[in-house]
Phi, psi and omega in degrees: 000137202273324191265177182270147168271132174217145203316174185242142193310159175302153166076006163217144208289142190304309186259146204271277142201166214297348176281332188280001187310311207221047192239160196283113170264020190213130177271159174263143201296157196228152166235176176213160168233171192270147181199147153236173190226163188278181197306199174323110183103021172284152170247109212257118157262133176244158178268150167237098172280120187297096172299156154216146187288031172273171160264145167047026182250066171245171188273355176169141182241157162314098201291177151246162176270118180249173193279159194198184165245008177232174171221139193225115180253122163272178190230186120111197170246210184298130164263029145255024183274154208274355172256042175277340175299329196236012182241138174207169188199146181231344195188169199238152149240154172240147191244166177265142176031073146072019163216162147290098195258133191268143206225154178314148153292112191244092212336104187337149164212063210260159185204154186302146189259249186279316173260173211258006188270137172310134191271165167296320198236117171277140148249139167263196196222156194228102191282164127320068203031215176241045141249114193273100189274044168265143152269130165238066182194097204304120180234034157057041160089021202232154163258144160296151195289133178065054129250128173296323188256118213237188202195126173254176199295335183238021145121342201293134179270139176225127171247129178259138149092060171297144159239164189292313195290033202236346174285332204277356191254165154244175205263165161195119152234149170274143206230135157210132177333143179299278229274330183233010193048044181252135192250150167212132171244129195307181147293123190318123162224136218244156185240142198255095178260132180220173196285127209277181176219180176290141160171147203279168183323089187260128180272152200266286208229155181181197205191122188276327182181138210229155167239131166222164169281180178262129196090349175274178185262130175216130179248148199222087145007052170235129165239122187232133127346121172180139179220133003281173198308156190275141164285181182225145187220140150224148213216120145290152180027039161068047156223132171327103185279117153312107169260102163191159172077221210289338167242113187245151192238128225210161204285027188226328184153200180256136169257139186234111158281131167065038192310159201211149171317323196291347213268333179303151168135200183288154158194145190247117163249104181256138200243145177210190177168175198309331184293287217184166162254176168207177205205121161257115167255102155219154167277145149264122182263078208260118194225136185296134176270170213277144189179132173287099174239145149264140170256154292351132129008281221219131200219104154239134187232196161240154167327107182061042183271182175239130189237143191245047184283190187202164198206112166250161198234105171252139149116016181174148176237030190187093193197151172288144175226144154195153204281144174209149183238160160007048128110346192249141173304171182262168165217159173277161193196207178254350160246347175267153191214116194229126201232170189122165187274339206256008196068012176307348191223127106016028214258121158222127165315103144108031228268130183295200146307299172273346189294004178281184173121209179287128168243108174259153138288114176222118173278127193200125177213111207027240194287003205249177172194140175233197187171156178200165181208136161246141185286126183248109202260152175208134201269173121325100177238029190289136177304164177216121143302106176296304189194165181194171171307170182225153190290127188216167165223141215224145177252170193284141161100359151284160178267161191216120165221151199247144182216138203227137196211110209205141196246157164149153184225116059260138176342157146302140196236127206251109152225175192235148208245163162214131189020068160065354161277108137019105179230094166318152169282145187131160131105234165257017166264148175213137205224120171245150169218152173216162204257143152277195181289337190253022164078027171264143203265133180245105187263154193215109162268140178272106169238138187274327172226105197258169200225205194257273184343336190271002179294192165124198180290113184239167204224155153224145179205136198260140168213139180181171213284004173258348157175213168214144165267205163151133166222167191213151187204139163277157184239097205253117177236123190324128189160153134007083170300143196201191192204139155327130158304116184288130170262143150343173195198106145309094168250195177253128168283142209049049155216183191278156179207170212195066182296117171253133172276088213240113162264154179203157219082173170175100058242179157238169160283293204187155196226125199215169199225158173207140196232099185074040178060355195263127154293123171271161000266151179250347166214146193325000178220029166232123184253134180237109164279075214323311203304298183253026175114296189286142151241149217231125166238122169245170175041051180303126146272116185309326204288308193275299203284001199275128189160196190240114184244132190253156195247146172216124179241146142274077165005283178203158222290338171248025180193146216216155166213168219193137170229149188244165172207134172283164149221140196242148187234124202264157190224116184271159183284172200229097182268125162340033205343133174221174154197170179268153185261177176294131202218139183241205197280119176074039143286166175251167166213163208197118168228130168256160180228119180256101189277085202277283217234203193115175187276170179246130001289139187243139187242131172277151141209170183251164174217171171220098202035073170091348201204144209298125183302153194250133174314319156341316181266022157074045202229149185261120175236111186249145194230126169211101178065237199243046151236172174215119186250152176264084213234131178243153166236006181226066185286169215190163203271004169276338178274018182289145167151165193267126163262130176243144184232121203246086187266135178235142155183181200339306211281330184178149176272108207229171179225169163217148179257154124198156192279133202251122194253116150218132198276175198273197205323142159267344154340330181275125178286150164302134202215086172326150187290152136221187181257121160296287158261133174259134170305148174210161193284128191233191177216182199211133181254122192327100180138308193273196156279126183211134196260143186250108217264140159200129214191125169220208179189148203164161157245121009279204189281144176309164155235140178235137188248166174233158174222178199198140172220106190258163203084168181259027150305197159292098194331128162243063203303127144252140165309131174284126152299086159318152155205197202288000183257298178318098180243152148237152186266159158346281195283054194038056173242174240220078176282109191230114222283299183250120205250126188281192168250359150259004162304329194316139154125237231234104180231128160237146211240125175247130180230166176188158196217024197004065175225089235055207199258151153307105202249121205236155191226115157260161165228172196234131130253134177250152167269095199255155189276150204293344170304332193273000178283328195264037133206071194239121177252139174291128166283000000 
């Protein structure tokens, strides 16, 4: 690109928006050059040429002139040049006899040309005492009512119906800066008018081939020199074009409204008159612009559910895509999943509290980008009991039926326990379920005849992927007390354990548990739950708790039965807490994971973000009994990444984490973030655009995150959802194209490179009405 970027006026942020990145901000000098033309009744084009600081390097050259009765001058540049999105011209000035006489300044009044991006550059017009024979309005080859002088979408100036006076003036066209008002005017150049003659169609202006997107307005340029004037013919795919609707054919080429994909091909303008024909053959080129949508819409969900999206993509079959929750990028991980050719599809497990909030899709194919987003909400869907049985005594051969009435979402899956066994369908047991109307699920056990063997502890318990419930009551049926058989019992030392006695008959006296002949409990962490039966060992010691405990039911005041259970207590391992220190490029590093206790065997393994380290990245594990050390001996920026050290053995599995950070050249100092521009309180006018400057600087490069707290309460700072109004730009600042009345409040910009603290800034943005701009002044 020839011409250079250059900064944007003071009080305003350099980037703009990802479109304004790299678009030209200094005007470059523009020229004309002097031409003749035949006599009265000419149609005159004049040139403007775009300089650039390239050699030999311009943007539109002199055609030649056969006599003819119009003249056409173009202003501007190629319109497939890449700042053609951001250049426009509206209007010419004429100055009288051989000077530039200055005249009022009259505002721009531009409208989008070939593309849909706003331009950078207007041209305004300098009137002529008080008749101006300027347009100051782009009209796409259609003229003003009494005007001679017309202005095409890519700048050309026409005059119809030339007169000798149209010689005495010179020409100039004028440019003025979107951003800073700064005007650049060409050089002066002058028309030559002489008397036209016969001749045949010579093309003036034409087009080998144009791009446009889909919906925007595109003109397809043919103008020929002939006299008398030439008919226009135009032809698609070598068929004759309907001109209506969307295709007019205007004293300049054909204007195509609203473009559509279908709109692409050849197209032929063929020009004639009695002397001879000529012919502009070029393609048009119609590209969907580029856009995102996520799928589903609309995704309410529940706590340890699972959720899907998908981001389909128009307008490129070969574009970057990536993922974001509330403003921080995704990564694949052990609950994220991210599939696809393009990465397109979304999948996560097991979905948290936080993990709701905003998900965009983003997209970047070269300079362009598009994005979408959706709220992904989550409900508490952990099952809950509405109601249930209640505890009875029943005599054999009644019937008992029990009921669990339980919400959640995704539903629940209900099953049922009796003293902790399974209770299968089949058998005197009989098990129903229904869904109701208010989506609660209802299980119903059945006994038609129940017997002394159907007492005990009977359980119902929900289950769905956001958690599990349960609740339980005895059923107690009259008959002969007797005690369950007991299985041996495991525990884990330092957690809780729960020995049951599971009696069935009734009635009894009293239910009392012993250890070593000693009645329990004899110490603060032993509990006896008279009522059903349990015993509560909490905080298990291998040393005390390890042993044989016996259930005592008494029966009748002289008679008793009694079941024993071992309990053997297992010791899960205990790791050392380590971490790694600061490590830089070719260092070496050597870490160990150490177990100081737990039963033996103890099995070490390593992990790197989850997942088994891969012999590529040349890492060592050496195992000896109960440590395992780690060793890199060249280290390199692939070995960053979170290491676990995963200890195992009967009782139970445990890790430890820590992150291994290794910085780049050490030649380099390290440098804490501080700031270049500090947020500072600004106002936003209700509708447009406004930047919020924040800018730092450090080694390494910072990171800037914005935060938002809204009203002018007491900051309650939350991470900003970007989406497609919210941007941040490239030097961090805080973009919001159109600003609302829920924009008012509390933004803060933090920044950090982890390296030293972290450093953070708020400001108050107010939201003023648009009656209110023209007296909002820069702080």
């Amino acid at each position: 690109m020839a011409i250079q970027s250059t900064a944007l006026p003071s009080g305003q942020a350099q980037a703009q928006t990802d479109v304004a990145k790299e678009v030209v901000t200094e005007h470059s000098k523009i020229s004309v050059s002097d031409h003749k033309v035949p006599g009265t009744g000419a149609f005159v084009e004049r040139l403007c040429k775009q300089a650039s600081s390239t050699p030999n390097k311009s943007y539109h050259f002199l055609k030649p002139y056969q006599q003819t009765q119009q003249f056409v001058k173009p202003c501007g540049l190629d319109p497939d040049d890449i700042i053609q999105p951001f250049v426009q011209f509206s209007a010419w000035s004429k100055g009288g006899e051989g000077k530039m006489n200055p005249g009022s300044f009259t505002s721009p009044q531009c409208e989008d040309a070939l593309l849909s991006s706003k331009p950078l550059y207007y041209v305004s017009s300098y009137s002529q005492g008080s008749s101006p024979p300027f347009i100051e309005k782009p009209l796409y080859g259609r003229k003003t009512t009494g005007s001679r002088f017309l202005i095409t979408s890519t700048g050309a100036l026409y005059i119809k119906d030339v007169q000798n006076e149209d010689g005495l003036y010179n020409y100039r066209c004028v440019t003025r800066h979107r951003y800073t008002g700064e005007t650049r005017q060409s050089n002066s150049a002058r028309l030559f008018v002489s008397d036209p003659a016969n001749s045949a169609p010579s093309i003036l202006d034409g087009f080998d081939h144009r791009k446009a997107m889909a919906g925007q307005r595109v003109e397809l340029p043919c103008k020929a020199l002939g006299h008398p004037e030439p008919d226009y013919r135009w032809l698609k795919d070598n068929m004759p074009l309907e001109l209506s609707g969307r295709f007019q054919k205007t004293m300049t080429g054909l204007l195509i409204e609203n473009t559509r994909p279908s709109d692409s091909g050849s197209y032929v303008c063929e020009v004639s008159n009695r002397y001879g024909t000529a012919k502009v053959i070029g393609r048009l080129y119609v590209k969907q612009p580029l856009k995102a949508t996520i799928s589903p819409r609309k995704v309410k969900s529940s706590v340890g559910s699972q959720v899907s999206l998908s981001c389909s993509v128009t307008g490129s079959e070969d574009q970057e895509l990536s993922w974001y929750r509330n403003g921080e990028i995704l990564n694949p991980g052990k609950n994220v999943r991210i599939t696809g050719i393009n990465h397109e599809n979304l999948i996560m497990d097991h979905m948290v509290r936080s993990d709701g909030g905003a998900y965009q899709c983003f997209v970047r194919k070269d300079r362009l980008s598009a994005q979408d987003f959706v709220q992904v909400v989550l409900e508490d869907g952990t099952p809950k009991i509405i109601s249930a049985f209640s505890e009875k005594v029943v005599s054999p051969a009644e019937a008992v039926s029990l009921m669990c009435n339980v919400k959640g979402t995704p539903l629940p899956t209900i099953t049922w326990t009796l003293d902790d066994d399974p209770i299968l369908k089949g058998g005197s047991h009989r098990i129903s379920q229904m869904i109701t109307s208010e989506g609660n699920v209802v299980s119903y056990l059945n006994i038609s005849s129940s017997q002394v063997r159907d007492g005990g502890v009977y359980r119902c318990t929900a289950n769905n992927s956001a958690g599990v419930v349960l609740y339980q009551a005895r059923i107690n049926v009259r008959g002969p007390a007797s005690i369950r058989p007991m299985k041996n019992i495991t525990a884990i030392a330092g957690r809780d354990t729960y020995i049951h006695c599971r009696v069935i008959g009734y009635p009894y006296y009293s239910i009392k548990w012993y250890k070593n002949s000693n009645l329990l409990p004899f110490n603060h962490r032993q509990v006896a739950f008279e009522n059903n039966g349990t015993l509560k060992l909490s905080d298990v010691q291998k040393e005390v708790d390890e042993g044989e405990y016996t259930c005592n039911v008494l029966v009748q005041p002289q008679l008793s039965t009694s079941q024993s259970v071992h309990v053997t207590v297992k010791v899960p391992p205990f790791i050392q807490p380590f971490e790694f220190p600061r490590f830089s490029i070719g260092q070496r590093v050597f870490i160990p994971c150490v177990v100081v206790s737990g039963d033996l065997p103890i099995t070490i393994t390593w992990q790197k973000d989850g997942r088994p380290i891969p012999a590529s990245l040349g890492v060592t594990i050496d195992n000896i009994d109960f440590t395992s050390s780690l060793r890199i001996s060249n280290l390199s920026l692939m070995h960053n990444g979170n290491y676990t050290c995963i200890a195992r053995n009967e009782a139970a599995a445990v890790e430890h984490q820590s992150q291994l950070i290794v910085r780049g050249d050490t030649s380099v100092k390290e440098i804490p973030p501080k700031f270049v521009v500090q947020p500072r309180d600004q106002d936003g006018i209700y509708g447009k655009a406004v930047i919020l400057n924040c800018s730092a600087e450090g080694y390494p490069v910072p990171t800037i995150v914005w935060k938002f707290s809204k009203g002018a309460g007491v900051p309650q700072f939350q991470p900003i959802a970007l989406n497609g109004r919210i941007q941040v730009l490239s030097n961090g600042s805080l973009l919001i194209k159109h600003v609302v009345e829920e924009d008012s409040g509390y933004y803060l910009c933090k920044v950090s490179n982890d390296v030293g603290a972290d450093v953070s800034k708020s400001m108050y943005l107010t939201v003023k009405s648009k009656e209110d701009e023209l007296f909002i002044l820069p702080k």
